[in-house]
N, C-alpha and C positions, 0 to 999 in steps of 0.2 A: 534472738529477741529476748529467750530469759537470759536478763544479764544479771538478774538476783543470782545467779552461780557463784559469783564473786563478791555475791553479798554475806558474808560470812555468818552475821548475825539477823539473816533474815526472820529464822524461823525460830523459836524457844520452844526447850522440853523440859515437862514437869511443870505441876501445878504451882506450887511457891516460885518457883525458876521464872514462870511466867509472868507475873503479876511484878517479878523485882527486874523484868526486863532481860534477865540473862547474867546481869551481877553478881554472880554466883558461885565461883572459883573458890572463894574460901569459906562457904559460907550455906550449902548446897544442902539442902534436910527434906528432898523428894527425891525420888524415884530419877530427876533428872540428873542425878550424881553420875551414874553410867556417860553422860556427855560431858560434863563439865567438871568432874573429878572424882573418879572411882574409888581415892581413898578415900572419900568420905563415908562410902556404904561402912566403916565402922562408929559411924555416929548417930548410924541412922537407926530407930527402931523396926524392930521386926514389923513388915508389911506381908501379906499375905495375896492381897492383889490390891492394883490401882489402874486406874485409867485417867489421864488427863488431856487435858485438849484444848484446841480451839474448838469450841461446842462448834460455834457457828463464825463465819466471818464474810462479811461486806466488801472485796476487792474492787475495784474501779482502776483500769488502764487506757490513757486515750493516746494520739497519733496526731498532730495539727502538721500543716504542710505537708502529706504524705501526697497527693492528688495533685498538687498545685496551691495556688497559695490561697490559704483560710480553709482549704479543706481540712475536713477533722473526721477520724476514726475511732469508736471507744469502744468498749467491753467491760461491763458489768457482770459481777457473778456475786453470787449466797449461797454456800455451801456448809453443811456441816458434818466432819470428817474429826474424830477423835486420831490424836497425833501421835500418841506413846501412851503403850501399858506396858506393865510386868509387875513381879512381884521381889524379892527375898528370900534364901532360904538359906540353912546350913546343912553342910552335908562334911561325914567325918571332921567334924569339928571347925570347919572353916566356912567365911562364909560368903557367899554368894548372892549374885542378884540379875536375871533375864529380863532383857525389854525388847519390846518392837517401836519401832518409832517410824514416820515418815518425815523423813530429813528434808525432802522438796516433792511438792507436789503443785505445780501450775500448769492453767490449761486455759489459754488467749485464742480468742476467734473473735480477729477483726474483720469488718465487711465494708465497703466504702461502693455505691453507687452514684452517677452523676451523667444529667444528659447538657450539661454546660461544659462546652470545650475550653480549654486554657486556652490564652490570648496567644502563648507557643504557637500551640497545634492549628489557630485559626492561620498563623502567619502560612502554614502549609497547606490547608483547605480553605481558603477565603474564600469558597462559592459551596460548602456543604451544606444539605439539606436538612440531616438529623446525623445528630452524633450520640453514640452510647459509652461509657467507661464504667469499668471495675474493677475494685479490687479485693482482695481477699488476703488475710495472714493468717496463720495456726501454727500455734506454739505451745508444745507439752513437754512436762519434764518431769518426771517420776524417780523419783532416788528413795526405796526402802532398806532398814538398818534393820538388824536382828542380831543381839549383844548379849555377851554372858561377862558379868563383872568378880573378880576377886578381888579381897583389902585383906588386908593385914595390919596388924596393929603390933609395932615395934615401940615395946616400952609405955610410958604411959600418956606423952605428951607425944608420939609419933605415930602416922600412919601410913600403909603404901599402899596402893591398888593400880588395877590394869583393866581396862574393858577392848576385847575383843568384837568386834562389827564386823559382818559381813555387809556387802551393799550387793542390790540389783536396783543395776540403774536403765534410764531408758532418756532420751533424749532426739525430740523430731519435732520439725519445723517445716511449714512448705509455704510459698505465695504465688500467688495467680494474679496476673497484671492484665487486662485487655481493654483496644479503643478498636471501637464499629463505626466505619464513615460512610453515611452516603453522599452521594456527589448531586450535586445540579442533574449530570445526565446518566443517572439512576444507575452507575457503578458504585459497588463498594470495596471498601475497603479494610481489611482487617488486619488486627496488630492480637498476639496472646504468647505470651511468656510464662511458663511454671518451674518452679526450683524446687527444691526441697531433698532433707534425708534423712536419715533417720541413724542413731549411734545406740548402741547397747554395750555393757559394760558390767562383770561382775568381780569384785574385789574384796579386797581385809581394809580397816584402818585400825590402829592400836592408840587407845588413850592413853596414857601412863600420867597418872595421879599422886601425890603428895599433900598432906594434911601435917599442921603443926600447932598446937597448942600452945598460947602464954598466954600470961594472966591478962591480958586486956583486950586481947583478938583473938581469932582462930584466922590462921592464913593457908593460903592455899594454891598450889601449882599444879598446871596442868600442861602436858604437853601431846597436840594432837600430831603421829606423824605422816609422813604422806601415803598418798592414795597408793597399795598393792594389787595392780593390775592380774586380775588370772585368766578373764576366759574376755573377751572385746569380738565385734562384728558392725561394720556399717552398711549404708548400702545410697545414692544419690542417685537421682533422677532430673533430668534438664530438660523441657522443650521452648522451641521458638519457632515461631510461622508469624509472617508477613505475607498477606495474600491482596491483590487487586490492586497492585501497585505496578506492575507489569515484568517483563522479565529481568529486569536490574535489578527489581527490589526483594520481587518476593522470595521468600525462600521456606523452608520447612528441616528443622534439627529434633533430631530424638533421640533422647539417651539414657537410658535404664541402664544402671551401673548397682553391683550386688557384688557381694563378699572382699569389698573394701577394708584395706588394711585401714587402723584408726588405733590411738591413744585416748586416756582418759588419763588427767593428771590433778592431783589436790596437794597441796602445799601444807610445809613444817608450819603449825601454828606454838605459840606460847604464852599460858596466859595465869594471869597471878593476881588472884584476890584476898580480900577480906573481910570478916565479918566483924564490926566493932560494939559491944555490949555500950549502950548509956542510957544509965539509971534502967528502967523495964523495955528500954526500945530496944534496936541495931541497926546502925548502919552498914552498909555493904557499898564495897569498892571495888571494881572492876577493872582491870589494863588485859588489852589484848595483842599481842604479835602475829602477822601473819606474815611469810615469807612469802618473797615473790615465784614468778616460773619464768625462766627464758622462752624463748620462743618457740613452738614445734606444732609440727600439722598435724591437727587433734583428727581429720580424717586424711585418707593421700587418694585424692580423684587424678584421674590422667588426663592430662592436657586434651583440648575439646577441637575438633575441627568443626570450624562456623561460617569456611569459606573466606577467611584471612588469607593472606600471605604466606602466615605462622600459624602454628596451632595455639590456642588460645589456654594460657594459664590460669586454671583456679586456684585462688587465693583463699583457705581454710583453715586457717592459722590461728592460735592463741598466745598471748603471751600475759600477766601477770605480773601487778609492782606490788610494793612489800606495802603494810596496811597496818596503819595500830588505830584501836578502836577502844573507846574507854568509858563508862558506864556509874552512874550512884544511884545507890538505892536505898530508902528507908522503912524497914520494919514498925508501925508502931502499934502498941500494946493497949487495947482500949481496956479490954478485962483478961482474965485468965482465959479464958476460951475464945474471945474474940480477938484477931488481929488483920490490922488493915496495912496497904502497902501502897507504896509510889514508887516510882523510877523513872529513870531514862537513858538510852545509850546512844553510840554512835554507830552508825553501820557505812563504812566507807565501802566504793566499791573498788576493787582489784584492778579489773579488767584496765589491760592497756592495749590490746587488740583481743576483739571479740569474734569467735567463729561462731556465724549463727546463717539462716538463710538471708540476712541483707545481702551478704557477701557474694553469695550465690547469682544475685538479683542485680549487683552492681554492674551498670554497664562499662565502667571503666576498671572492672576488676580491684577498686580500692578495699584497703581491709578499713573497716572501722570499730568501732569503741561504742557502742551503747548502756557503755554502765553510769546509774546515777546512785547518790548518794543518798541515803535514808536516816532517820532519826524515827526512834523508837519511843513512846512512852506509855507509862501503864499503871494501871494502879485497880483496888480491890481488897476483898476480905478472905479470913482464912475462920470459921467458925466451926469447933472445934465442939462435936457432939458426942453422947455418950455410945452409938456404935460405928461414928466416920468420921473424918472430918469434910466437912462440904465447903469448895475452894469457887467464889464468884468473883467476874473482875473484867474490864476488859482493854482492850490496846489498841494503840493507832500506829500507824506507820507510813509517812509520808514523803515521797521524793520526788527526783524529775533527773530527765539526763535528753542530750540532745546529739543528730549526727549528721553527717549530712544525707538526703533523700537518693536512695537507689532503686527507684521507681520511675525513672526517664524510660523510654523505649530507648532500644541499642540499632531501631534499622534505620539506615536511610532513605526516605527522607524524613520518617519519625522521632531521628534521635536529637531529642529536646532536650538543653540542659539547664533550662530558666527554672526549675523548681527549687522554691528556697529550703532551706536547713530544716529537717523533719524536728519536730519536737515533742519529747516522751511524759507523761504525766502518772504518777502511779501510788493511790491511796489506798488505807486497806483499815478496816476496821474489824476485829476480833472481837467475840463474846464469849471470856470464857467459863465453863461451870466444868468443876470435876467433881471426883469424891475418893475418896478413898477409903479404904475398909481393915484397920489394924485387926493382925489377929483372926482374919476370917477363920483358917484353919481349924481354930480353938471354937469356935462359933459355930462351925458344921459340925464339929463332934460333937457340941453340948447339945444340937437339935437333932441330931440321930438317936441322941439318947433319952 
């Protein structure tokens, strides 16, 4: 369900980074340098501590056709989670810079109740008396960074840096499908299907950053490489029962599956900006690369017996096409201490087959793709006090992506395939306020003394 995985530039770190959308490769003068180009920490001044964030944000994700048709499932949330701090420091003469950042963090709990049966299910109960359905999704996805940055300054127009990430990541999903029939002669009938698993994942990724001075730009490279798997655990769960249908139909499957082999794979990214000075403003330019992934079972569940023929293959598979994404942004300069900013980016999505629990849920075992595409924009001020600067501003992000629905029942004489093409809706509104504090260091010793 989260298919923002493959949304590369879902999420933005660092307060200016924020507000310019992410455009920020050559051009990077927060704390967000650690993601977006580590040699820049030689441009940056000495920070003592920051925090920046989505203070607050407004998500909205809905589901239409997931029940049948004109059914709709949403989820609304407001939450407000600060997304990366750290600070700078030198040590033996070189210098350095620590963040904590939350790279992804979504948490979807759809619910869908309904005592109106699809014109399907009535072709199957045309004399029922009262009928119940529901359904339920939950989708969470937690990926924390923790980065220690070096740069180095080669000459006087050249820089190099490297930020080291650790990640603990965590990814689970499960869905609960059920229909309750009663009949004319006061038998029932019951249908309930649950999927779900859950994937944990601790690894390295390596930034590796280049900064280049000339007289009309500062440009800037960055290259993210892929995800270093070191410690991986999954674990999946299946049930199905069909009861009151008599003895052809009914039946009852349970499957609690733990310490499941599983992958966790992120792709070669490369991305090259710029910052362009005109007259007191800057522009900033943005191009992004992201390589694709071949195919491969991000979990390996064993084949299921469901009372086929054959034992039943789950399909849990990822695969990844290659994604350029590209972004402008403008700085402009109202006074010396005030400045204000616009942007917008592209945020394509990756995914060419998605492992998520649909897949789980599909009763013909298809894989599908629910990644949509987003567009990013944002804008705000950067006002620049005598002991912080205080960063306001906020961003929208809007897309849609559509699959088809794997919410049919799989028993016979339940398995209905009239339900039309699910379709995904996914807004989000940010407010963000940071501050940061130059120098604190030098500010606790002057008030100790």
């Amino acid at each position: 369900m989260c298919a923002q995985q493959a949304n590369y530039k879902f999420n933005i770190f660092g307060n200016r980074s924020i507000l310019l959308a992410g455009n920020v490769t050559g051009s990077v003068t927060d704390l967000g340098l650690a993601y977006y180009n580590p040699a820049r920490l030689t441009q940056l001044e000495t920070t003592g501590f920051a925090i920046n964030a989505k203070a607050y944000q407004f998500s909205s994700i809905s589901l239409t056709n997931v029940f049948g048709e004109s059914s709709k499932v949403s989820n609304n949330d407001f939450d407000g989670v600060p997304n990366m701090a750290g600070a700078t420091f030198n040590l033996f003469g070189t210098r350095f810079a620590y963040t904590f950042l939350t790279k992804l963090d979504t948490n979807t709990d759809l619910n869908y109740t309904t005592n109106t049966m699809s014109n399907a299910l009535q072709d199957v109960f045309p004399n029922h008396e009262k009928y119940s359905g529901a359904y339920n999704l939950k989708s969470q996805v937690k990926d924390e960074w923790m980065g220690l940055t070096w740069a180095e300054k080669i000459g006087e127009k050249f820089s190099f840096g490297i930020t080291a990430f650790g990640s603990a990541y965590r990814y689970s999903e499960g869905s609960t499908l059920s229909h309750t029939v009663l009949e004319a002669d006061n038998t029932t009938a019951f249908y309930q299907k649950l999927a779900g698993f859950t994937q944990r994942s601790y690894g390295l990724i390596f930034k590796v950053g280049a900064n280049y001075n000339i007289k009309k730009a500062d440009i800037g490279l960055n290259i993210s490489l892929p995800y270093i798997e070191i410690y991986k655990e999954a674990s999946f769960n299946y049930k199905n029962l069909i009861s009151g249908l008599g003895p052809d139909y009914d039946v009852f499957y349970d499957y609690q599956l733990k310490e499941l082999d599983s992958k966790r794979k992120e792709p070669l990214s490369v991305s090259l900006g710029a910052g362009i000075p005109y007259k007191q403003h800057k522009i900033h330019i943005n191009i992004d690369y992201v390589t694709g992934i071949s195919t491969y079972q991000r979990i390996d569940i064993p084949n299921l017996d469901l009372g086929e023929t054959a034992p039943t293959v789950v399909h849990f598979n990822e695969e990844r096409k290659a994604v350029v994404n590209f972004g402008l942004g403008a700085e402009i300069n109202i006074k010396d201490n005030l400045q204000s900013f616009i942007a917008f980016s592209t945020d394509f999505n990756g995914f060419t087959t998605n492992a998520n629990v649909f897949d789980l849920s599909n009763p013909n075992n298809k894989e599908l793709n629910l990644g949509g595409n987003f567009m990013h924009l944002s804008f705000g001020t950067d006002w620049k006090l005598n002991w912080a600067n205080a960063i306001f501003g906020a961003t929208y992000t809007g897309g849609s992506g559509s699959a088809p629905s794997p919410f049919n029942p799989d028993g016979n004489p339940l398995d209905v395939t009239t339900t039309p093409d699910t379709h995904a809706k996914y807004a989000r509104w940010q407010f963000v306020v940071g501050i940061e504090v130059p120098f604190i260091n030098q500010k606790i010793k002057s008030l100790i003394k």
